[in-house]
C-alpha positions in Angstrom: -18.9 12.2 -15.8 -22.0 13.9 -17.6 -21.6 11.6 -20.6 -21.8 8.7 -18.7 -24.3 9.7 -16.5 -26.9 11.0 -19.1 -26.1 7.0 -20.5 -26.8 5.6 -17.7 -30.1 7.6 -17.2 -31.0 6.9 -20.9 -31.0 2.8 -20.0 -33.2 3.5 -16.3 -36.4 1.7 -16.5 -37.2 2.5 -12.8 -38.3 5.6 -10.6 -37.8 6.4 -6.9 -41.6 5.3 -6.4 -40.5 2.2 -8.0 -37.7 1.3 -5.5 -39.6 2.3 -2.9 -42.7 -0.1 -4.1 -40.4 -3.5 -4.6 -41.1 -6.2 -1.9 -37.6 -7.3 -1.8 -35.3 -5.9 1.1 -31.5 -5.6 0.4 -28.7 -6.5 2.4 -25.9 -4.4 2.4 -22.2 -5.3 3.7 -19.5 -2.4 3.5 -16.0 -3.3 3.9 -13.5 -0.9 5.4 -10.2 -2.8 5.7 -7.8 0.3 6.7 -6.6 -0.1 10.2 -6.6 2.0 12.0 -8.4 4.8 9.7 -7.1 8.4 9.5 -9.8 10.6 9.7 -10.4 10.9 5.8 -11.5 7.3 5.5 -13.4 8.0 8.6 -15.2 10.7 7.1 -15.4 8.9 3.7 -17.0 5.8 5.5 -19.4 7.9 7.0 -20.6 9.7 4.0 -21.0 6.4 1.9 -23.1 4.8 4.8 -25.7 8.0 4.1 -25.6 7.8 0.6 -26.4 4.3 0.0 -29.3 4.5 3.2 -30.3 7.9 0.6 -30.3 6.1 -2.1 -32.1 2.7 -1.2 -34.0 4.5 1.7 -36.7 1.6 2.8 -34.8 -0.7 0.3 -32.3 -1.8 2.6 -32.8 -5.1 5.2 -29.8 -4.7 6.5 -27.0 -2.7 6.7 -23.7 -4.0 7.9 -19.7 -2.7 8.2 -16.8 -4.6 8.7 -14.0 -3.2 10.4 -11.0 -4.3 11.4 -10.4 -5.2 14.6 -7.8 -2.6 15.1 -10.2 0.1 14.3 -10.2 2.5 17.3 -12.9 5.2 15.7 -15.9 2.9 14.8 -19.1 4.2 13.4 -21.1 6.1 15.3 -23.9 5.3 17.4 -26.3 7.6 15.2 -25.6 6.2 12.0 -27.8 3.3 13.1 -25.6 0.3 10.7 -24.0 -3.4 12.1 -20.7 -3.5 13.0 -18.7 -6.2 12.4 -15.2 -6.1 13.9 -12.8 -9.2 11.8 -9.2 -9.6 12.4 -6.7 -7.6 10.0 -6.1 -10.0 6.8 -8.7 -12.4 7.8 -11.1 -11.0 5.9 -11.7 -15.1 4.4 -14.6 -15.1 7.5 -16.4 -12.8 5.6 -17.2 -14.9 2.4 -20.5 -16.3 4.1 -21.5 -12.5 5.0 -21.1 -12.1 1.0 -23.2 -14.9 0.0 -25.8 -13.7 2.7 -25.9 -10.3 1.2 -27.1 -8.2 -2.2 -24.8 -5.6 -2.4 -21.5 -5.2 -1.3 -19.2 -1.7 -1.4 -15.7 -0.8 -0.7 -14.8 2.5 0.5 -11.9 4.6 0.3 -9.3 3.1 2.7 -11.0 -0.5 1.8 -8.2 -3.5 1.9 -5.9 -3.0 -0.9 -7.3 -0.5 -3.2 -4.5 2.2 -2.7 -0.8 0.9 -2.4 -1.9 -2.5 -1.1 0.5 -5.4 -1.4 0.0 -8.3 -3.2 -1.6 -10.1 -0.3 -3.9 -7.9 0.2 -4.9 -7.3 -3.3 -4.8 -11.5 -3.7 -7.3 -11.7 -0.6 -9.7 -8.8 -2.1 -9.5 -10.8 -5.6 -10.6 -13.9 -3.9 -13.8 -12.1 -2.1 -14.6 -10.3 -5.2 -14.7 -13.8 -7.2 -17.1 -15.1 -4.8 -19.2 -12.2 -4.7 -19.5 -12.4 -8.0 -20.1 -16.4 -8.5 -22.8 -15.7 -6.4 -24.2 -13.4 -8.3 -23.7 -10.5 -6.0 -23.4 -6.9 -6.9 -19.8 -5.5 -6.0 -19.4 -1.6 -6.3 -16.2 1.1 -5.3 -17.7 4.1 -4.3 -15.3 7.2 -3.8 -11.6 5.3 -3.9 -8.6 6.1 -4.1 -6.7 3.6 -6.0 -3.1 2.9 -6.9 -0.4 0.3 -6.9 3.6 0.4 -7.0 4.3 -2.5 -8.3 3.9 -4.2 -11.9 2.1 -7.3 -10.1 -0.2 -5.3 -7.8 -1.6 -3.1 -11.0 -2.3 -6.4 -12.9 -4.3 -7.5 -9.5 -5.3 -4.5 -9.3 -6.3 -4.4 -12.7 -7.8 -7.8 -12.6 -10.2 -6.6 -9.9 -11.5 -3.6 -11.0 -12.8 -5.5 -14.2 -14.9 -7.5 -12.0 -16.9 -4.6 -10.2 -20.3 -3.9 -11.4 -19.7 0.4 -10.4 -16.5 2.2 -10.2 -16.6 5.5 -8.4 -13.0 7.4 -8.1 -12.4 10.5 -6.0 -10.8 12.4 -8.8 -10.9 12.7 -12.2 -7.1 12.5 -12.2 -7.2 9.0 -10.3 -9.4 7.7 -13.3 -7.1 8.9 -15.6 -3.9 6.9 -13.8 -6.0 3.6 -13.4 -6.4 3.8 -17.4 -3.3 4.0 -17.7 -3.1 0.6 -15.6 -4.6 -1.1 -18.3 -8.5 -0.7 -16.7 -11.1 -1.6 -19.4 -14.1 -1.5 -18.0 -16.3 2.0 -17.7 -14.8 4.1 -15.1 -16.9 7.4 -13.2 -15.0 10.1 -11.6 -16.5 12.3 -8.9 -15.2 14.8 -6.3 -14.5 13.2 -3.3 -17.6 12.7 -1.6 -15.5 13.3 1.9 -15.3 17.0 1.4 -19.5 16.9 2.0 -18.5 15.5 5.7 -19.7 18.4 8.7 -18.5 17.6 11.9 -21.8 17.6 14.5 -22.0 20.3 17.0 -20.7 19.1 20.2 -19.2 21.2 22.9 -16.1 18.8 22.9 -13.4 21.8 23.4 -12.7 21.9 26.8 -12.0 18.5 27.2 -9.5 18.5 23.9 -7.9 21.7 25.3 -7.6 20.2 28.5 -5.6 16.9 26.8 -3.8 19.4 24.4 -2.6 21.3 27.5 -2.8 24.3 25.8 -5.7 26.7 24.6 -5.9 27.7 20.8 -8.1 30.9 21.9 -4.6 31.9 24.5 -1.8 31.4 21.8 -2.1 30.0 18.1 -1.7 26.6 17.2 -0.2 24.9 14.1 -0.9 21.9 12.7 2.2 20.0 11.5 1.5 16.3 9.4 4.6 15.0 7.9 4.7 12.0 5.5 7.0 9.4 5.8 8.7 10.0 2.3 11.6 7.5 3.2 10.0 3.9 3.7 12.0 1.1 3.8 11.9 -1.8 1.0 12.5 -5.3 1.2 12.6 -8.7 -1.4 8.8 -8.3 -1.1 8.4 -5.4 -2.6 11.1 -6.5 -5.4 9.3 -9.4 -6.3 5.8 -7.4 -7.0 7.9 -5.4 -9.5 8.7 -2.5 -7.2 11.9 -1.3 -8.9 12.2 1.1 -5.7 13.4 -1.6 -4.1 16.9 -2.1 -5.9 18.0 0.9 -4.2 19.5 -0.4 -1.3 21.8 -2.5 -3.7 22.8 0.2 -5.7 25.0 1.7 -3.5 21.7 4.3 -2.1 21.5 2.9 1.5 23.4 6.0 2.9 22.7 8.4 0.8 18.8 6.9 1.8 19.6 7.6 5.1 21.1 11.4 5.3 18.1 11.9 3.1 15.5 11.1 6.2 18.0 12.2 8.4 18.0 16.0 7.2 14.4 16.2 6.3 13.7 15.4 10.1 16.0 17.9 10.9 14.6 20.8 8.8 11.1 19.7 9.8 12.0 20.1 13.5 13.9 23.4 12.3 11.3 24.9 10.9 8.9 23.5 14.2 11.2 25.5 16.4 11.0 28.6 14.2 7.2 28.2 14.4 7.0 28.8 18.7 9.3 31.3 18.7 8.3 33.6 15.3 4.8 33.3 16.5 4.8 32.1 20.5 3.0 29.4 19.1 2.0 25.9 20.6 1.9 22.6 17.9 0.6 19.8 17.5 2.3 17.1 15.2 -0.2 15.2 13.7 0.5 11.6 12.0 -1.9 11.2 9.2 -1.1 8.0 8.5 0.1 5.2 10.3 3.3 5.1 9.1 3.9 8.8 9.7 4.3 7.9 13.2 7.7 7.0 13.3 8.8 10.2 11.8 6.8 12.4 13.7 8.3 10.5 16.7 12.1 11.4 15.2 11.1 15.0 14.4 9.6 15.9 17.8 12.9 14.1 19.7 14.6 16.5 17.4 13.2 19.7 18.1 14.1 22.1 20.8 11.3 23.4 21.9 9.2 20.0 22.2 7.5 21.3 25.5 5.4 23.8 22.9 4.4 20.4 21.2 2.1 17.7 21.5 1.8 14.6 19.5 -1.9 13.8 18.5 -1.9 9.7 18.3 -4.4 8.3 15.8 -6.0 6.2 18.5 -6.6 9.3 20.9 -8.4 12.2 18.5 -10.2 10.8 15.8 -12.5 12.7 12.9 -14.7 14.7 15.3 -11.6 15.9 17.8 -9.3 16.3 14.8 -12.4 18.4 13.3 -12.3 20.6 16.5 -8.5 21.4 16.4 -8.5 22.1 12.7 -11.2 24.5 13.4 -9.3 26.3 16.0 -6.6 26.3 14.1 -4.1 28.9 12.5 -2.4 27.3 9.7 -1.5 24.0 8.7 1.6 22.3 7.3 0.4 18.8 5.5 2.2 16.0 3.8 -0.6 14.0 3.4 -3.7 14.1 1.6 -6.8 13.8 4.0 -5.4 15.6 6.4 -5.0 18.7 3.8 -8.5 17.7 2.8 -10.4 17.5 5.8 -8.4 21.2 7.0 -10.4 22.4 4.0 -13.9 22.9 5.7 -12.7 25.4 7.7 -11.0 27.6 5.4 -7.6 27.0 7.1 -4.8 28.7 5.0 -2.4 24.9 4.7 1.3 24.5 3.0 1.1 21.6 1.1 4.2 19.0 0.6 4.1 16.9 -2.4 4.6 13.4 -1.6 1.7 11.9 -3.8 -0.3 12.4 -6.7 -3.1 13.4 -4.5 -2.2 16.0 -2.2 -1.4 17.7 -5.5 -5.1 17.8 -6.3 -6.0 19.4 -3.2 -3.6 22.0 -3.5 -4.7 22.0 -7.9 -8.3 22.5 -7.1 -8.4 24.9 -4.4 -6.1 27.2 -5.9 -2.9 26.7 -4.0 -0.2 25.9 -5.9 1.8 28.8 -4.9 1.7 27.3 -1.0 2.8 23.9 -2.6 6.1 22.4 -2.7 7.2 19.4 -4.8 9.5 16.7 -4.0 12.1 17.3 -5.7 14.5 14.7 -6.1 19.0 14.9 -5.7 19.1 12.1 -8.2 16.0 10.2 -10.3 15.9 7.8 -6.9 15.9 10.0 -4.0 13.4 12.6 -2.4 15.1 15.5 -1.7 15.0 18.0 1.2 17.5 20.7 0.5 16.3 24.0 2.3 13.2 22.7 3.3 12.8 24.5 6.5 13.8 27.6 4.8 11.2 27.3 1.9 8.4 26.5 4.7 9.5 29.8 6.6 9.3 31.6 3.4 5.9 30.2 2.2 4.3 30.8 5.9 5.4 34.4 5.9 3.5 34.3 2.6 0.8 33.2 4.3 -0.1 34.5 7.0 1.1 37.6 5.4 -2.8 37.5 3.5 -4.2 34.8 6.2 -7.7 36.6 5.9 -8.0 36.2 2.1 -6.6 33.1 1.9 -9.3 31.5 4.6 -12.2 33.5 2.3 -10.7 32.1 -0.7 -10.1 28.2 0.4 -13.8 28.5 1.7 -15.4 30.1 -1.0 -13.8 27.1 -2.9 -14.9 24.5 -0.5 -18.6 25.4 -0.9 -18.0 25.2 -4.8 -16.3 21.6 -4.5 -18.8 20.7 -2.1 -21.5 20.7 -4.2 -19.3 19.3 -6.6 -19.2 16.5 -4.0 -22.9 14.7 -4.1 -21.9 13.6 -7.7 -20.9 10.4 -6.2 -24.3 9.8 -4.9 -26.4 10.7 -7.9 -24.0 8.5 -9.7 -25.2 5.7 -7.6 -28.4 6.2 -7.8 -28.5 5.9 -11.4 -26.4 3.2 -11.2 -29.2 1.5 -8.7 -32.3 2.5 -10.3 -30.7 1.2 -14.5 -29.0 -2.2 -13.3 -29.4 -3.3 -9.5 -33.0 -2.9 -9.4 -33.7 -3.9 -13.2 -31.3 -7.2 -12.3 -32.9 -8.1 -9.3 -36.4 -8.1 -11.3 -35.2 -9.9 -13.9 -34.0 -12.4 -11.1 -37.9 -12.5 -9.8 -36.6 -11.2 -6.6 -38.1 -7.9 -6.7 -41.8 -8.4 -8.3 -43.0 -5.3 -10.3 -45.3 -3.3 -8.9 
């Protein structure tokens, strides 16, 4: 990242007096196309909405984010942007927002950027196109990007070669996107949703009151399975998802006990969790299609009245902040969740389901509380022993809880800091070819 970034300071011709003495006002459009968001886009939306207002500061005109209409955690109030609600995959009614506006940023959790099917991907190729006929600046800022299939990584591909600023969340997801095929110049930075802080609010007694339970009274766990058995069908085949052969190889039961026992062991190892520790729970869906599972493992369990089932559209980033806080461990499958637990120094078992919960459990030191997903055969996630590995690893623990929390928040401050490279990226990027272009355009007169 430094090499690129002392290049792209080397080629600014323009200070922040400079920006701040140009006539021309910007307009911005965001697109968030998740829906609904998990908290980590949330908080990922919200720190890229303060960085560009940083950034451009009296620059901007306007400031506007699209959302889904699905969304149930819009932007808040305070944040003082346009929202713009457009049905899911509809996103064509926003080509005359694009013409009308100067610079135009996807965020983490944006249509299509990680695992998005070739629809998606098609859609966000057409709206880059226009963008870009129209002259318009088009930038990532803090993705996440993959793709399963052979056709979506050539889309994916495709697209990524058309943005004028590429900011990843990692230096590993850089790294995998080259490995795509991705030409063009590439910056890594930490993910710049680990700078979120939830605002002090006295919102506890009215999530303790919903919880039905009291964190201060008995200890509450955090449980956030992934759903590491999704179903494929001819669509996924035809984007080149070999994945999806497996139901005709003779895998569709062997598929099947697969789920079947790692719902089981989850819910075990639930169980084992109220009465080891006369503890309450609350099983948390990351991700939208966690819910199903989470659904199965809690109709599973035994003791399901020590349980409560936090739905996406009910607790979003601040609430979710609030129980993490209070929390006394957490058990994660997925990666924002495991991310956002970070801030508060909450010891968390991580389950490798993705290349990115790996990171978090890499760079804060956690490997020994990680556990991969190993596989019976080269097609199928395995879950031998699961509950008993998770009982082992929380004995572990707990067993050094209070140096585990001053560890994992020592390491949060570091990688916090670590965080604003996103932003000073951008604002290189700003000051060496959005302002310089939109001089040369005679749109912003020097001063």
């Amino acid at each position: 990242m430094s090499t690129n970034l002392a290049a792209m300071r080397a080629r600014s011709c323009y200070s922040e007096v400079d920006m701040a003495s140009g006539s021309k006002k910007l307009k911005i459009l965001m697109f968030d196309g998740s829906a609904p968001a998990h908290v980590h886009t949330q908080a990922s939306r919200i720190i890229a909405i303060r960085d560009i207002k940083e950034v451009l500061g009296e620059q901007i005109e306007r400031f506007t984010v699209l959302l889904s209409e699905k969304e149930t955690h819009p932007v808040p109030n305070d944040e003082n942007v346009d929202v713009i609600r457009v049905p899911y995959r509809q996103w064509i009614a926003a080509r005359a927002m694009i013409e009308d506006s100067d610079l135009i940023v996807l965020t983490h959790g944006s249509m299509g950027m990680y695992q998005g099917s070739p629809t998606d991907l098609g859609l966000l190729s057409l709206l880059v196109h226009t963008a870009k006929a129209r002259g318009r600046k088009f930038i990532a800022y803090g993705c996440d990007i993959d793709a399963t299939g052979v056709f979506s990584r050539k889309l994916l591909t495709q697209i990524m070669s058309k943005l004028d600023l590429l900011i990843v969340m990692h230096p590993e997801c850089a790294v995998k996107i080259k490995d795509y095929g991705a030409r063009n110049e590439i910056f890594s930075a930490t993910d710049p949703a680990y700078r979120y802080q939830a605002p002090a609010s006295d919102i506890g007694v009215n999530i303790k009151q919903r919880l039905g339970f009291d964190p201060l009274k008995r200890p509450l766990f955090i449980l956030s399975p992934s759903a590491l058995f999704e179903k494929r069908n001819w669509a996924s085949l035809l984007n080149g998802d070999t994945e999806s052969l497996y139901p005709f190889m003779g895998l569709s039961e062997k598929l099947a006990e697969s789920r079947s026992r790692y719902i089981r062991q989850f819910a075990a190892y639930s169980d084992w969790l109220v009465e080891a520790y006369d503890a309450d729970l609350a099983l948390w869906p990351a991700e939208e299609v966690d819910h199903l599972v989470c659904h199965e493992m809690m109709d599973t369990m035994r003791r399901r009245d020590r349980c409560r089932f936090l739905h996406r559209e009910d607790f979003g980033l601040e609430e979710m902040s609030w129980i993490l806080s209070a929390s006394r461990m957490h058990t994660a499958g997925r990666y924002g969740s495991a991310a956002l637990g970070m801030a508060f120094g909450l010891p968390t078992i991580t389950i490798s389901g993705a290349d990115d919960i790996d990171w978090v459990a890499r760079d804060f030191g956690l490997m020994d509380l990680h556990l991969h997903a190993v596989s019976e055969t080269p097609w199928i996630p395995g879950s031998y022993k699961l509950d008993e590995q998770l009982v082992e690893l929380t004995r572990q623990a707990l067993g050094r809880e209070v140096e585990l929390r001053e560890k994992i928040l020592a390491q949060h401050r570091v990688i916090r800091s670590r965080a604003s490279g996103a932003r000073e990226i951008l604002r290189e990027w700003v000051q060496s070819h959005l302002l310089r272009d939109e001089e040369r355009n005679n749109t912003i007169p020097l001063p």
